[in-house]
VOBATOR-575189 format. One line per 5 residues: number of its first residue (from 0); their letters; for each residue x, y, z of C-alpha. Coordinates in Angstrom, 1 decimal. Layout:
NUM) a) X Y Z ~ ... .
//
This chain:
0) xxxxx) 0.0 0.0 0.0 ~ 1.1 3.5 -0.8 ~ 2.7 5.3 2.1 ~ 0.3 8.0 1.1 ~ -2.8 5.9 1.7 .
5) xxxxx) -2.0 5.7 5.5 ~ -3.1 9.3 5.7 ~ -7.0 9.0 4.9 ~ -9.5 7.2 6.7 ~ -10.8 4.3 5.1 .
10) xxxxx) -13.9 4.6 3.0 ~ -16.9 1.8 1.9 ~ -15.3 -0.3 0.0 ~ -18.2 -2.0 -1.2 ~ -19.3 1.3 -3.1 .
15) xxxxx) -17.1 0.0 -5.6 ~ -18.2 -3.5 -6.4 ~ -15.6 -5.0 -8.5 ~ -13.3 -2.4 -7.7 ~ -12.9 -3.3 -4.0 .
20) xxxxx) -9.2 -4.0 -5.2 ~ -8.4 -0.3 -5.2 ~ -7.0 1.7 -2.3 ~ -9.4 3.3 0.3 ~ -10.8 6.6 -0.6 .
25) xxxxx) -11.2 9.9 1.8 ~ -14.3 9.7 4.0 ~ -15.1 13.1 2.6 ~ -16.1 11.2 -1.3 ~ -19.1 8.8 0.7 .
30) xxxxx) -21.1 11.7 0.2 ~ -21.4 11.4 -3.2 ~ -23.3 9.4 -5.3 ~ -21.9 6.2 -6.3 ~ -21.7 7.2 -9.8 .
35) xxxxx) -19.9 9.9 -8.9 ~ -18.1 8.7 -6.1 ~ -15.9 6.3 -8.3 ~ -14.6 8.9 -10.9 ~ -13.9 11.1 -8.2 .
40) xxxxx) -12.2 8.6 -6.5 ~ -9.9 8.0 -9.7 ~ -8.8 10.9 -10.4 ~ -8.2 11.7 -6.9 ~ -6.4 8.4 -6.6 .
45) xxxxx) -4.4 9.4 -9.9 ~ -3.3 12.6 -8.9 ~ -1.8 11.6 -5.4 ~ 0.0 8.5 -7.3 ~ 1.4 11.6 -9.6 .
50) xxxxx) 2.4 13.4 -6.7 ~ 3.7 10.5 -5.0 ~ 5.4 9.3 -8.2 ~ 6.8 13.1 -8.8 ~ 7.8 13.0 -4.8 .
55) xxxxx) 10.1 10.1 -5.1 ~ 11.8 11.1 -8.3 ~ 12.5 14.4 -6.8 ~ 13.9 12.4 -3.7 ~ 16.0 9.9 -5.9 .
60) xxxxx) 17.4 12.6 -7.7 ~ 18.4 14.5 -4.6 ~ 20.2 11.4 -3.0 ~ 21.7 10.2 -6.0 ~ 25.7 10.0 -5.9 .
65) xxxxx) 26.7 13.2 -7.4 ~ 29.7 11.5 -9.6 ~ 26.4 8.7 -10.8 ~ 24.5 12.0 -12.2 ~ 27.4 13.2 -13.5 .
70) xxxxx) 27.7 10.0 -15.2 ~ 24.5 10.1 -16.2 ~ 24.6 13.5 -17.8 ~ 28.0 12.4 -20.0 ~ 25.2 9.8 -21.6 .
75) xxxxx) 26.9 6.5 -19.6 ~ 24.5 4.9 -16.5 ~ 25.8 3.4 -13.7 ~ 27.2 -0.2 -14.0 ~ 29.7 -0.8 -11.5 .
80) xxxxx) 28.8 -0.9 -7.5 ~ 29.6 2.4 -6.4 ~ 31.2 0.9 -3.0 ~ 34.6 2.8 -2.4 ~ 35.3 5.2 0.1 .
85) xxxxx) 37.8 7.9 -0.4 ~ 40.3 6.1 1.7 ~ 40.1 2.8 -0.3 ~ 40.6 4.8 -3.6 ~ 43.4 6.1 -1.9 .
90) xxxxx) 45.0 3.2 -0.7 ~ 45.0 1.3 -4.5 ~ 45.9 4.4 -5.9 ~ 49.1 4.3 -3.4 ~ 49.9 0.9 -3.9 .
95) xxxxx) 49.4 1.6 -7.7 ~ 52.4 3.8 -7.4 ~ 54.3 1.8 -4.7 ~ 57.0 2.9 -2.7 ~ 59.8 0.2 -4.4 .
100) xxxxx) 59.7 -0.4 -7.8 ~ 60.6 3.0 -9.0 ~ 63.3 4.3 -6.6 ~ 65.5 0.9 -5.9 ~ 66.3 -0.1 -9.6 .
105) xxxxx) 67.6 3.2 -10.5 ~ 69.0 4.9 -7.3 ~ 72.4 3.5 -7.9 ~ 72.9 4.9 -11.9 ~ 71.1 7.8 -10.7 .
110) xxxxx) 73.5 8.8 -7.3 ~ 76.4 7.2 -9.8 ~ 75.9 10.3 -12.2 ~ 76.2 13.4 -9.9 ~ 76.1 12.5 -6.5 .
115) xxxxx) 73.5 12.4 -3.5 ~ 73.0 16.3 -3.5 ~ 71.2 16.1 -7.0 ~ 69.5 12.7 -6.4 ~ 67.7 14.2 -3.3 .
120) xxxxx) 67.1 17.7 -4.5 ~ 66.0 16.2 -7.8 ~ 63.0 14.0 -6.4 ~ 62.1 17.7 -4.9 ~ 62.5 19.2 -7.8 .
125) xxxxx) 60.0 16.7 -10.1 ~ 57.8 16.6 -7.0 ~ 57.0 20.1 -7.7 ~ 56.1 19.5 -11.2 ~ 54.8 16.6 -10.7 .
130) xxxxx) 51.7 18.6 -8.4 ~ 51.0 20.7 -11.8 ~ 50.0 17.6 -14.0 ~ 48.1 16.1 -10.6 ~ 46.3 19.2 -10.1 .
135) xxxxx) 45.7 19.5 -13.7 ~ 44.7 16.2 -13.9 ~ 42.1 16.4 -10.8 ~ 40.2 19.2 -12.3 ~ 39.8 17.1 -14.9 .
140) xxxxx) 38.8 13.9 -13.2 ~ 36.2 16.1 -11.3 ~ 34.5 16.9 -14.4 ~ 34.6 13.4 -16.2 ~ 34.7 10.8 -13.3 .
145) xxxxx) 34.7 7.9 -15.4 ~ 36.7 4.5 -15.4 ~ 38.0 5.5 -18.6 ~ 39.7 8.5 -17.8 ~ 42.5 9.4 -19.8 .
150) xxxxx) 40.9 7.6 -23.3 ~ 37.7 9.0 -22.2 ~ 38.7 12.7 -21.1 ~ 40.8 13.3 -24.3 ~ 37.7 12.3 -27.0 .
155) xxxxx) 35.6 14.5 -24.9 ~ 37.8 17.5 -24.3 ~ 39.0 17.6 -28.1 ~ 35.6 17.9 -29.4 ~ 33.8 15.6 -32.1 .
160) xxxxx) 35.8 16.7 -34.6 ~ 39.6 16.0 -32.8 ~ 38.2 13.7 -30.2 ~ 38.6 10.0 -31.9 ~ 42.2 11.1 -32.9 .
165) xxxxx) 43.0 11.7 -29.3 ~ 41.4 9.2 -27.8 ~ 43.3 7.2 -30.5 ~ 47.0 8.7 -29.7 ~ 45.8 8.5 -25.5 .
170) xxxxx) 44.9 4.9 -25.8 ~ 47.5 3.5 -27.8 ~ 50.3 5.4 -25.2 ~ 48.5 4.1 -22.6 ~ 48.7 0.6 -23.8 .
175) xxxxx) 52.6 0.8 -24.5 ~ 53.7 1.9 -21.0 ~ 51.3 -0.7 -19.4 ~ 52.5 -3.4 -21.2 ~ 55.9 -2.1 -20.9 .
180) xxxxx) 55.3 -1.2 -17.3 ~ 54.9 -5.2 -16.9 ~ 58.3 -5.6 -18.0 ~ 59.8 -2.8 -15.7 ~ 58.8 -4.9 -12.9 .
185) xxxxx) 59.7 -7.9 -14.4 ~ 63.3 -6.9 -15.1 ~ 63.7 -5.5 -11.3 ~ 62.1 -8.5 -9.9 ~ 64.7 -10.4 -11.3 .
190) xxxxx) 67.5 -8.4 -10.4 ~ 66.1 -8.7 -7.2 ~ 65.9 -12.1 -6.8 ~ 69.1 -12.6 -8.6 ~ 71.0 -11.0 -5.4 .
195) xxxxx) 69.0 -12.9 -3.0 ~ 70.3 -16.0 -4.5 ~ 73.6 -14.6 -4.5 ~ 73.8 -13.4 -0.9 ~ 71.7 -16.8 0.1 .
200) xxxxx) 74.7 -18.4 -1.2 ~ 77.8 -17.0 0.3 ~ 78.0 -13.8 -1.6 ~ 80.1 -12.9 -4.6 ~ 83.5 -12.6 -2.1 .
205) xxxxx) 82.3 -16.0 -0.2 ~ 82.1 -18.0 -3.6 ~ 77.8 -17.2 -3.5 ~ 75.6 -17.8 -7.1 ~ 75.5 -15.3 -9.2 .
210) xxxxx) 72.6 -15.5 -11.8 ~ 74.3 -15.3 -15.7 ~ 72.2 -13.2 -18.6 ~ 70.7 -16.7 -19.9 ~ 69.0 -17.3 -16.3 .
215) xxxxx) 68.4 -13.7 -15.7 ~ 66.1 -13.8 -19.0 ~ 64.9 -16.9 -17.5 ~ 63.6 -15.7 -14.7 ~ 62.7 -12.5 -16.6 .
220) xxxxx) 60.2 -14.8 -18.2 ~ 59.2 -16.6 -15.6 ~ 57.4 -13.9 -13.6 ~ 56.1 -12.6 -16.9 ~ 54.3 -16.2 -17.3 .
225) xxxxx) 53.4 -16.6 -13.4 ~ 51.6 -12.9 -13.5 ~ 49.7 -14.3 -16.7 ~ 48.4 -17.3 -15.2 ~ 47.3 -15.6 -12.1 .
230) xxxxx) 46.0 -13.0 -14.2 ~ 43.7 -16.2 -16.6 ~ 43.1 -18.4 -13.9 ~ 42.9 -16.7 -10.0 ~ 41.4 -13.6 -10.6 .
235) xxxxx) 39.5 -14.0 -7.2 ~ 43.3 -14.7 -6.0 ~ 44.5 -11.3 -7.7 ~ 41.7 -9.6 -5.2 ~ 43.0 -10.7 -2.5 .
240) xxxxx) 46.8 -10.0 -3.3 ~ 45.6 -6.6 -4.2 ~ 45.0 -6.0 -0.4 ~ 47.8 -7.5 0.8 ~ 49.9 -5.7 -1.5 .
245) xxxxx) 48.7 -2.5 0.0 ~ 49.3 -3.1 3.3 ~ 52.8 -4.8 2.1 ~ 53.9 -1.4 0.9 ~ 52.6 0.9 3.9 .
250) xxxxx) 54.2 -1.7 6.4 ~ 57.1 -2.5 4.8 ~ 58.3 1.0 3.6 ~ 57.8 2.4 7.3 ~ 59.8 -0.7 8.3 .
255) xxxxx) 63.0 -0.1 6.2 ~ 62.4 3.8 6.4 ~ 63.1 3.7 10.1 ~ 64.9 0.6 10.7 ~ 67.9 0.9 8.0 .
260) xxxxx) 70.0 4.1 9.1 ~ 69.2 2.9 13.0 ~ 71.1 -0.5 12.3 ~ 73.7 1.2 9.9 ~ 76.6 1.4 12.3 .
265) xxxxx) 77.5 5.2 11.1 ~ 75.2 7.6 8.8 ~ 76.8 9.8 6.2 ~ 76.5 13.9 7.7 ~ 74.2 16.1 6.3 .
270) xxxxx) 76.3 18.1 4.0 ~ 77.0 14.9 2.5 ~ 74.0 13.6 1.7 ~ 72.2 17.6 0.6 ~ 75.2 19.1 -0.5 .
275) xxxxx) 77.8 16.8 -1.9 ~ 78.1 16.5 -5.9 ~ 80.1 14.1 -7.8 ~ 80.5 12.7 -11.3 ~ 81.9 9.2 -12.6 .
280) xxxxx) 82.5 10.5 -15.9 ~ 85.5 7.2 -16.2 ~ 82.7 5.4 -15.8 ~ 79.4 6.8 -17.4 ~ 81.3 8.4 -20.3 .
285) xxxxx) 79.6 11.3 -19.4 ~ 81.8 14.8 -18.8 ~ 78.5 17.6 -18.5 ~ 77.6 18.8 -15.1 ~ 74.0 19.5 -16.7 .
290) xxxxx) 73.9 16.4 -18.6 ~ 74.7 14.3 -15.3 ~ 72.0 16.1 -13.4 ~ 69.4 15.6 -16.1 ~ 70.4 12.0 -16.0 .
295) xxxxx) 70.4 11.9 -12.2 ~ 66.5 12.9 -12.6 ~ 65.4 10.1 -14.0 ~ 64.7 7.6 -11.0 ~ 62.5 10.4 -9.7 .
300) xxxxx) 60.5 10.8 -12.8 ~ 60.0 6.8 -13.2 ~ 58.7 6.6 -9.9 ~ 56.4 9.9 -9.6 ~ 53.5 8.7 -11.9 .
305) xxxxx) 50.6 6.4 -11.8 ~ 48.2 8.5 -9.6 ~ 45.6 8.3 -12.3 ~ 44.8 5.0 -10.6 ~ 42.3 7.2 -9.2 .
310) xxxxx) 40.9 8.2 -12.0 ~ 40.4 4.5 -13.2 ~ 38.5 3.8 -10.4 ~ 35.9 6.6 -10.3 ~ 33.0 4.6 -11.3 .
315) xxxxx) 33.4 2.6 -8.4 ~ 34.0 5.8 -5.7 ~ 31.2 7.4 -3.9 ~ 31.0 10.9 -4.6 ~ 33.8 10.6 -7.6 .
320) xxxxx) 33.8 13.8 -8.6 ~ 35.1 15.5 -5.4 ~ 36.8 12.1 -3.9 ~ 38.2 11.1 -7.4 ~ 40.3 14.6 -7.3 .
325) xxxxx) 41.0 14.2 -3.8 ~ 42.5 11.1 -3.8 ~ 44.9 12.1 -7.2 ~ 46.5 14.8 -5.0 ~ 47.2 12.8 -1.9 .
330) xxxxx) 48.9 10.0 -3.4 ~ 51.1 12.5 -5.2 ~ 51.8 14.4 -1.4 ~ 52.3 10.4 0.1 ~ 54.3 8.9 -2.8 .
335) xxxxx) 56.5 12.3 -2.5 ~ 57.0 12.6 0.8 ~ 57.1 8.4 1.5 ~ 59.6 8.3 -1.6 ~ 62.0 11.5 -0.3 .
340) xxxxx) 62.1 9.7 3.1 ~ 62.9 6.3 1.5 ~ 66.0 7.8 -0.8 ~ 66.9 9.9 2.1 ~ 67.3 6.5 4.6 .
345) xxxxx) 69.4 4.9 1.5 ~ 71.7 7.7 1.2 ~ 72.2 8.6 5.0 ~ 73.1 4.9 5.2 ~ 75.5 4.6 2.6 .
350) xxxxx) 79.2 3.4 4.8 ~ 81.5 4.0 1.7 ~ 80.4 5.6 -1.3 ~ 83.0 4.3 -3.9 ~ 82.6 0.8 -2.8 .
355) xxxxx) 79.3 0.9 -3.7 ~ 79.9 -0.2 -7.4 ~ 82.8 -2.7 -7.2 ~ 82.5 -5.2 -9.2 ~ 84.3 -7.7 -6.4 .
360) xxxxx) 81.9 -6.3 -3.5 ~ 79.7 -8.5 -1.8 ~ 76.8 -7.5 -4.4 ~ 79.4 -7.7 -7.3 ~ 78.3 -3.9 -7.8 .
365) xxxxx) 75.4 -5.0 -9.6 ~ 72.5 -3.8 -7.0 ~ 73.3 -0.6 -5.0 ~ 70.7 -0.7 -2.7 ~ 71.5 -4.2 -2.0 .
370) xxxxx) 75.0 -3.4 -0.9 ~ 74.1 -0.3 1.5 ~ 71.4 -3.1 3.0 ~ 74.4 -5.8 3.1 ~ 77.0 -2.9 4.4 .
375) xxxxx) 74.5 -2.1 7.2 ~ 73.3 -5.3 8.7 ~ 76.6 -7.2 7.9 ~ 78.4 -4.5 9.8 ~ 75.8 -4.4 13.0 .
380) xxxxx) 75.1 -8.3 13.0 ~ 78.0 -9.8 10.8 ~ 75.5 -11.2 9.1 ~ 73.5 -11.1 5.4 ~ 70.1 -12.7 7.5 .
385) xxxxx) 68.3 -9.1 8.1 ~ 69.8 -7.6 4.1 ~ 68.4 -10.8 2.5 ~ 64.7 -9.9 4.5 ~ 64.7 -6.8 3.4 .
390) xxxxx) 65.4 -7.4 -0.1 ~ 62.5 -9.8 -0.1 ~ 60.5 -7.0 1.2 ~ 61.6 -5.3 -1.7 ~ 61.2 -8.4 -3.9 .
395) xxxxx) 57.3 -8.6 -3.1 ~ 56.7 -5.2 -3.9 ~ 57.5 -6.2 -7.5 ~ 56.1 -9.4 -7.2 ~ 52.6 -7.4 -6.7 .
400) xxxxx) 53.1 -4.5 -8.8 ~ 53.9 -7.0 -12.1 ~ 50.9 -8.6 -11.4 ~ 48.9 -5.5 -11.1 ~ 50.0 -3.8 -14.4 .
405) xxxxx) 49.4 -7.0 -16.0 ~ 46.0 -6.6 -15.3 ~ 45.4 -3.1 -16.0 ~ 47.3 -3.3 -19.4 ~ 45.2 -6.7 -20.7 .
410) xxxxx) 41.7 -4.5 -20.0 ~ 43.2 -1.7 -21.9 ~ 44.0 -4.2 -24.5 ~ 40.8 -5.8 -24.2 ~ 38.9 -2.3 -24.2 .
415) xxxxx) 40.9 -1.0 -27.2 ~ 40.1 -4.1 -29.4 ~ 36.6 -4.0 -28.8 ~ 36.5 -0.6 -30.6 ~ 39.0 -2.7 -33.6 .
420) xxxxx) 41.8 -0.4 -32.5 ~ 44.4 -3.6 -32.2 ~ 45.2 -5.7 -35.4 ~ 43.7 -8.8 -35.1 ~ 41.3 -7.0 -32.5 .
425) xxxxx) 39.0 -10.3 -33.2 ~ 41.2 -12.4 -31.1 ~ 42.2 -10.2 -28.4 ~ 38.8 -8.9 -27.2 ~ 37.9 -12.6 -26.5 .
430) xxxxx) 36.7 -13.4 -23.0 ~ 37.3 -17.0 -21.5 ~ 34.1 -18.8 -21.5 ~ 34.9 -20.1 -18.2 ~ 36.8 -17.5 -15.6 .
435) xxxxx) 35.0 -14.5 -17.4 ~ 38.9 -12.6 -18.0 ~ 40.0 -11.4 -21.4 ~ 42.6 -14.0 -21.3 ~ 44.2 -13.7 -25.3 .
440) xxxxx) 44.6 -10.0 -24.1 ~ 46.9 -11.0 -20.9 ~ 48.7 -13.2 -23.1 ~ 49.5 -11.4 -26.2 ~ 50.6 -8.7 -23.0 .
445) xxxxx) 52.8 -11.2 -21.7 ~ 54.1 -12.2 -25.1 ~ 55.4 -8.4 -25.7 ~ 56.8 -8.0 -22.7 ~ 58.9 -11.0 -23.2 .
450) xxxxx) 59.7 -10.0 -26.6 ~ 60.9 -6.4 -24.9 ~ 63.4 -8.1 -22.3 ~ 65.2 -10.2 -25.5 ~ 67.9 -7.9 -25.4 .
455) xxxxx) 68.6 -8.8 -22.2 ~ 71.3 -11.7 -23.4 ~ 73.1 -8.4 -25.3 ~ 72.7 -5.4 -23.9 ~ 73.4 -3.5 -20.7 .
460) xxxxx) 71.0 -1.1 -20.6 ~ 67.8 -2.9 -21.1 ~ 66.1 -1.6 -17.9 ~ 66.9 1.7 -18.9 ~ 65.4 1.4 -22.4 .
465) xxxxx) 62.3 -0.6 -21.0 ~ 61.6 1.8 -18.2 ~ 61.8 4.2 -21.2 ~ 59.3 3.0 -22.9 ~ 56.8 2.6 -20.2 .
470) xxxxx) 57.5 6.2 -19.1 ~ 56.9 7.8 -22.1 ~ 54.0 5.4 -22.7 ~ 52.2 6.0 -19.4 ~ 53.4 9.4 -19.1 .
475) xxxxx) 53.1 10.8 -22.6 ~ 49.4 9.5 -22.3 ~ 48.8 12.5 -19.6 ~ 49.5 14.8 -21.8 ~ 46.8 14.6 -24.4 .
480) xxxxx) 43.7 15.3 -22.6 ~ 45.5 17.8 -20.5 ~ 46.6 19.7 -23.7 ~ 42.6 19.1 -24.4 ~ 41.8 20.6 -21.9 .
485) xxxxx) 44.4 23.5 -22.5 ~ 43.2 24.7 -25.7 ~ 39.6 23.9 -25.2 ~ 37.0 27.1 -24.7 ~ 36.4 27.4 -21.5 .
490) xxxxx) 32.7 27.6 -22.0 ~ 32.7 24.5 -23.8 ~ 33.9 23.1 -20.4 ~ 31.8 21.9 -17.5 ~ 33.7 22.3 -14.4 .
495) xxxxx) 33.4 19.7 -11.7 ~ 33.5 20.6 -7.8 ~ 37.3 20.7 -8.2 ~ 37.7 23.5 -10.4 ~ 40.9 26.1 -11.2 .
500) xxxxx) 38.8 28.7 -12.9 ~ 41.6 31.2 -14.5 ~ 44.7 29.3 -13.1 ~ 43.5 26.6 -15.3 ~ 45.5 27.0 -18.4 .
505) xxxxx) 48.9 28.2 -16.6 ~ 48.7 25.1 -14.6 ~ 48.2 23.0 -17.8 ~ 50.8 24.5 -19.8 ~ 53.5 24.1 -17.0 .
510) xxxxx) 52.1 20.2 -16.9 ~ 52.0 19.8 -20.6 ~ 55.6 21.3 -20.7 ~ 57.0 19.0 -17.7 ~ 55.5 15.7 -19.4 .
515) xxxxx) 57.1 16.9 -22.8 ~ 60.7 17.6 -21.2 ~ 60.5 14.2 -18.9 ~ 59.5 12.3 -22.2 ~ 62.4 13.7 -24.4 .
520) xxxxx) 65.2 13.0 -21.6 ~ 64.2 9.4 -21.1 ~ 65.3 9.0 -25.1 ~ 68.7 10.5 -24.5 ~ 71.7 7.8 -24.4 .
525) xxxxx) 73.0 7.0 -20.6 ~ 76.1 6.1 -21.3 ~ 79.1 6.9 -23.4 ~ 80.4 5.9 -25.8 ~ 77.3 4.7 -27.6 .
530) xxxxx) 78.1 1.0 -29.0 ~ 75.5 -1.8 -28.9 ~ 76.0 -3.1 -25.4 ~ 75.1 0.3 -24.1 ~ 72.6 1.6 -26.6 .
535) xxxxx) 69.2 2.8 -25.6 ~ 66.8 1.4 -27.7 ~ 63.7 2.9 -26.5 ~ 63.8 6.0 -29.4 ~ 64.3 3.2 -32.0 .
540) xxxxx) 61.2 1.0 -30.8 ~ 59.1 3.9 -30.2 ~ 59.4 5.6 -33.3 ~ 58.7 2.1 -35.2 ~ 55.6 1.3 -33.0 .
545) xxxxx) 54.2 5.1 -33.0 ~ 55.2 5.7 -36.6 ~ 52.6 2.2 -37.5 ~ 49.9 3.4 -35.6 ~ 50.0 7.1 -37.2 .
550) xxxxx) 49.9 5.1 -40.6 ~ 47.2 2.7 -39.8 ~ 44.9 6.0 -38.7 ~ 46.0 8.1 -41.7 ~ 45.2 5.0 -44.1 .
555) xxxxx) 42.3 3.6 -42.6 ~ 41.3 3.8 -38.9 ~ 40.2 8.0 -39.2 ~ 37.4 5.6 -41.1 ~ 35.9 3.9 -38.2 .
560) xxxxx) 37.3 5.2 -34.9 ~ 35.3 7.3 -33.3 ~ 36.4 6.7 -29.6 ~ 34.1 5.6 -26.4 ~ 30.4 4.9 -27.2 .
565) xxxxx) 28.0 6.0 -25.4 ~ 24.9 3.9 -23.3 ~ 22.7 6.3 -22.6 ~ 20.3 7.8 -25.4 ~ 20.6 11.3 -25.3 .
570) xxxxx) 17.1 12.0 -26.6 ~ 14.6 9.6 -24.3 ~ 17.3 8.5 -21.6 ~ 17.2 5.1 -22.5 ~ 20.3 2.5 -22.3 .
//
């Protein structure tokens, strides 16, 4: 019964004869005629159903999530549980980031180059540009809180006319640092695990194991494929590791943060670690000051991205459009203040600086975090037992973060080939009939990313040119809908709850700028001379790749393309 009905005092039913079904009536109505009383009663009974009906429309509307009607109104409904608090967002955007995987692998070229002083002033220094694409990047997210994000944001802020070229360039970037992001963390997994073994074992003075190129691939490969399976056959697993993960980067960074430069028996002084500058040009090749800071820049500019986790998970965030923006610009303010601390612990801790990349050191100068763990605990405890913890600390964090790009890259693969933007997009946007995953997209992932760490049997520097790659990939993919945004008339724009007003377009050209600069310095060489064991291949397997797709949309795919579709009919509201 309508709550409505409550109200009025029950008439004669049996005025009604075979309408007896019908709600009671106001007493008022027995006073008519019968004849009379029943039209009077339906349109009387109409008209409070109306006003009912009208009542709790107006009262859905008004308790409807605000980042659901703004979803609504950008013509997509609401498909995904809108379960996630601010401080869950936050939490998967953190771990998104982590702590780990972009700091250890290149502190020791990066402090090799110029010294402590530019390696901690420099994560400072790309902090603070770092907050201009954020910041750009929330008001953005505030005004399109959708899973899709950047692919989404850049078709709708160029405009019909520019919009499926964008989302085009966007998606295709986006796909090449994910899927080169998997083999980032496969590369520092294995070098990782490759010093456990080796300090496990005795060392490299005690006679320890020492992985060679062949097994290094090897295991290269092997986390590639384990990250894969998980990723086809356990995906109710890969929810579960997501949480620990989380809780494995918060707990574990605080633990090495604190613990390492208490059990380091000295601690470099302060002018050492914020002032001191130093070049290994007989070793890098490299005789610039400038150049050798540039360079030294690099490990903070691989590890300060990947806050648009955020914005992937908008659909999913109660009030998006404010928390979405939110938690963008806290992970940055964590990740930069969690990752300043973690360089800071490394470099305080550091017993002697030249013996850091010795070949016959305990580490065989291969890992220089490993050795300032070693040098620490060895020379507390006289023992490898707490280094070899820590490393597999470090070694989890990788562990997680492969598997979690893995599956972010295959549903960018998956949602790129639905719209044919993948050859053979028939294949890849396949779904397995039995786990529900688009498994042919997490393979032909992991195939690439095998296919990526090849050179590894040849060349020294295939971190380098991988993490390349995946920078300007993921990176370079921020810039196109912030460059939207940029040029885009300002009335043409509908401003979230986070909005810059006039600031707006400064902001964005700074952010556009920075992501140009970091993106052109990750192609430059990192060592000299330039011969084939030290050649950065990244320019020369980006231009191929990039210069394909350009092709394929000049020829044919300007044709067909025209970016995210709608579910929502603009005209009646229907799906």
């Amino acid at each position: 019964m309508p709550n409505f009905a409550k109200n009025f005092k029950l008439g004669n039913a049996t005025d009604f004869g075979e309408h007896t079904t019908h709600p009671p009536f106001p007493s008022q109505l027995r006073r008519c005629p019968n004849s009379l009383s029943f039209f009077h009663y339906k349109y009387f009974r109409s008209s409070l159903i109306r006003m009912d009906c009208q009542g709790l429309i107006q009262k859905e509307a008004e308790e409807m999530d605000s980042g659901e009607k703004r979803l609504n109104e950008l013509g997509y409904k609401q498909e995904l549980r809108r379960e996630m608090t601010l401080f869950k967002t936050l939490a998967i955007s953190f771990s998104t980031m982590t702590l780990f995987t972009g700091i250890t692998p290149l502190y020791g070229s990066s402090l090799q180059y110029a010294g402590p002083a530019s390696l901690v002033w420099g994560w400072v220094i790309v902090s603070f540009f770092t907050w201009f694409v954020g910041i750009a990047m929330a008001e953005i997210c505030s005004s399109f809180p959708t899973t899709g994000s950047l692919y989404f944001w850049a078709a709708h802020l160029a405009g019909p006319r520019w919009g499926p070229f964008a989302s085009w360039c966007c998606a295709w970037l986006e796909t090449i640092g994910l899927v080169a992001g998997i083999g980032t963390q496969a590369y520092a997994g294995s070098e990782v695990l490759q010093i456990i073994i080796l300090l496990c074992t005795g060392t490299n003075k005690g006679g320890g194991y020492f992985a060679p190129k062949w097994l290094f691939l090897c295991m290269y490969m092997g986390l590639t494929v384990i990250w894969a399976v998980l990723n086809t056959f356990a995906l109710e697993v890969i929810a579960l590791i997501d949480i620990i993960s989380m809780w494995w980067q918060v707990i574990g960074g605080t633990v090495i943060v604190i613990m390492l430069p208490l059990v380091a028996l000295t601690t470099k002084p302060a002018s050492f670690v914020f002032t001191h500058f130093e070049m290994a040009s007989a070793t890098t090749g490299i005789s610039s000051k400038a150049y050798a800071v540039i360079l030294s820049l690099l490990v903070s500019q691989y590890s300060l991205y990947g806050y648009d986790a955020a914005a992937h998970l908008t659909e999913e965030t109660k009030g998006a459009d404010k928390n979405g923006p939110i938690a963008i610009l806290s992970s940055i303010g964590i990740i930069s203040a969690f990752g300043w601390a973690y360089i800071l612990a490394l470099t305080f801790s550091i017993q002697n600086f030249n013996y850091l990349y010795d070949p016959t050191n305990e580490t065989a100068g291969a890992f220089v975090p490993a050795q300032i763990l070693y040098d620490a605990f060895h020379g507390r405890y006289h023992n490898a037992a707490g280094a070899i913890i820590f490393l597999f600390i470090i070694w989890g964090s990788f562990f997680f973060g492969g598997l979690s790009i893995t599956t972010s890259a295959a549903r960018v693969v998956y949602a790129l080939s639905r719209d044919g933007g993948i050859p053979l997009s028939s294949i890849w946007r396949q779904v397995h009939p039995k786990h529900k995953v688009p498994a042919n997209a997490v393979w032909f992932c992991a195939v690439i990313c095998i296919l990526l760490g090849l050179p590894i049997l040849k060349i020294n520097v295939v971190f380098t040119a991988i993490t390349s790659i995946c920078t300007i990939g993921w990176v370079g993919g921020y810039a196109v809908p912030i460059f939207a945004r940029m040029v885009i008339k300002e009335k043409n724009f509908k401003a979230g709850p986070f909005y810059l007003g006039k600031a707006s377009r400064p902001i964005c050209l700074v952010a556009f700028l920075w992501i140009c600069y970091t993106c052109s310095v990750f192609l430059l060489p990192t060592y000299y001379p330039i011969t084939w064991n030290t050649f950065n291949y990244a320019p020369v397997a980006l231009g191929i790749v990039l210069s394909l797709i350009m092709l394929w949309w000049v020829v044919d795919a300007r044709k067909w393309f025209k970016g995210p579709v709608r579910n929502i009919d603009d005209q009646n509201g229907k799906v």
